[in-house]
Steps between C-alpha positions, in 0.01 A plus 500: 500500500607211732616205368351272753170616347577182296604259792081332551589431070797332567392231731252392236584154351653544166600888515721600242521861523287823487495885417288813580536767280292821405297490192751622239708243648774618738600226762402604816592149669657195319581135609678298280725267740322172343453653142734378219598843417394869585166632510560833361424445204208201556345767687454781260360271230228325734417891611476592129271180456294631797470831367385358182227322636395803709465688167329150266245509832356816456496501164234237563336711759611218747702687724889499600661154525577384908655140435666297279631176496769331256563121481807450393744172397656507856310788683214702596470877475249669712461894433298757697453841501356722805261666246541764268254742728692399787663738695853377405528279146700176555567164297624213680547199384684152658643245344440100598576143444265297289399334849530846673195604745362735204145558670674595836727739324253689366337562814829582673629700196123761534585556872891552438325797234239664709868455747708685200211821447452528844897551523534768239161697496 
């Protein structure tokens, strides 16, 4: 995959970093330039929190999880995943300042997805 599949994230205010990987968790694509350390590792526990919530979901007969969000002290987390029924199964997720453009991130991190299965289907 092409890293400037991230470059539309980067020019968001606040970016921090980002990842794509497949849903057992291999990086496909990481960015971690702004990040206070690597996101290896950050990256294979938000895709085992992910898969997680896929499983809790439809265990309530509400489906596969598609987004989450996580506030923390200095950041926000936004995860996505293409969809477990889509034709290639991908997490993202991007990491952002407290007064990061969160909303606009989310948007630009579903396009840089559909981007991603397009790519490897």
């Amino acid at each position: 995959m092409d890293e400037t599949i991230l470059d539309d994230l980067r020019g968001i205010t606040g970016y921090l970093g980002s990842a794509i990987s497949n849903y057992t968790g291999e990086l496909l694509i990481t960015d971690s330039a702004k990040v206070g350390g690597s996101l290896e590792e950050a990256s294979l526990t938000f895709n085992d929190a992910f898969r997680n919530l896929h499983a809790i979901g439809k265990k309530l007969n509400l489906g596969a999880a598609h987004a989450v969000e996580v506030e923390l002290e200095k950041a926000t987390v936004v995860m996505l995943c293409s969809g477990e029924d889509s034709r290639v199964h991908l997490h993202a997720f991007a990491i952002f300042k407290k007064d990061g453009s969160v909303a606009l991130a989310k948007m630009e991190l579903r396009k840089i997805l559909e981007k991603a299965v397009d790519s490897l289907a």
